[in-house]
C-alpha positions in Angstrom: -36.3 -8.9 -45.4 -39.3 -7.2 -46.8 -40.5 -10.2 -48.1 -44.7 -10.9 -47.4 -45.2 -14.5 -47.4 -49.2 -15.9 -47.9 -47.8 -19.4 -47.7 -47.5 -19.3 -44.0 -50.8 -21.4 -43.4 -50.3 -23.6 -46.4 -46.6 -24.4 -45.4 -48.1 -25.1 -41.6 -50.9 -27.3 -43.0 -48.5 -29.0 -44.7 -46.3 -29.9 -42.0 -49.4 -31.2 -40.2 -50.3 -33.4 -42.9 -46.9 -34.7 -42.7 -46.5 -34.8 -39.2 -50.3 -37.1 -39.3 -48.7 -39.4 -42.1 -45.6 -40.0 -40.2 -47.8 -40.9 -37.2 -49.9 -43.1 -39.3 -48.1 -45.1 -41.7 -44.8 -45.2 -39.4 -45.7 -45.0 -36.2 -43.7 -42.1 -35.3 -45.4 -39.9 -32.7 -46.5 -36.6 -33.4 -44.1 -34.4 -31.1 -41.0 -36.9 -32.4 -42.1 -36.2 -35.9 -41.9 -32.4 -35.7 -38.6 -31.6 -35.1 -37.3 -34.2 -38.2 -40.4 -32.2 -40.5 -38.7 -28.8 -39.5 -35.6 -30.1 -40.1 -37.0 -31.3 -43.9 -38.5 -27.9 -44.6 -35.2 -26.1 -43.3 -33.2 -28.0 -45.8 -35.9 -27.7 -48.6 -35.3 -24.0 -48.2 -31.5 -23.7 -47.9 -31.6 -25.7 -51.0 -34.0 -23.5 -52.6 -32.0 -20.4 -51.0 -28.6 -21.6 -52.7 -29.9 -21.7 -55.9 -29.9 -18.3 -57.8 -32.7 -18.8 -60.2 -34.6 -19.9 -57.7 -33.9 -17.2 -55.0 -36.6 -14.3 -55.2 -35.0 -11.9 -52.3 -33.4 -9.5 -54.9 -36.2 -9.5 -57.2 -39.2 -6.7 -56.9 -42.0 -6.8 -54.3 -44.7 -7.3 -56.5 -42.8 -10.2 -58.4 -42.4 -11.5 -54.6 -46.0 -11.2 -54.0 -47.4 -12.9 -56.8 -44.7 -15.8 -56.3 -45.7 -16.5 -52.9 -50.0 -15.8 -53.2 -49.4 -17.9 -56.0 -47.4 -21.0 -53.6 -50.5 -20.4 -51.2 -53.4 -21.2 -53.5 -51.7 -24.5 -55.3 -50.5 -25.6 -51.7 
């Protein structure tokens, strides 16, 4: 895809925090929780991949770049 995503960590961290509220306010365990996060962030992305304004594939590298250092320092 050619496509260099900084988020990774942030997006992880983010699961985590989800994955620690589910445990705590709902008393979901962790390892049931993860599957039903994944499952949120893949349909947050098909969502976001549908949509043409919003899909950055086609669009050049260093716009790509900049869109995605930019997702990991407001994450």
């Amino acid at each position: 895809m050619r496509v260099v995503n900084f988020a990774h960590g942030e997006m992880m961290v983010v699961g985590m925090y989800l994955a620690w509220a589910a445990f705590e306010y709902l008393g979901l365990p962790p390892m049931l929780s993860l599957p039903l996060i994944a499952a949120l962030f893949f349909v947050l992305g098909l969502r976001a991949a549908a949509r043409p304004d919003l899909a950055f594939i086609g669009r050049p590298e260093h716009q790509q770049f900049l869109l995605l250092l930019a997702v990991a320092i407001l994450w």
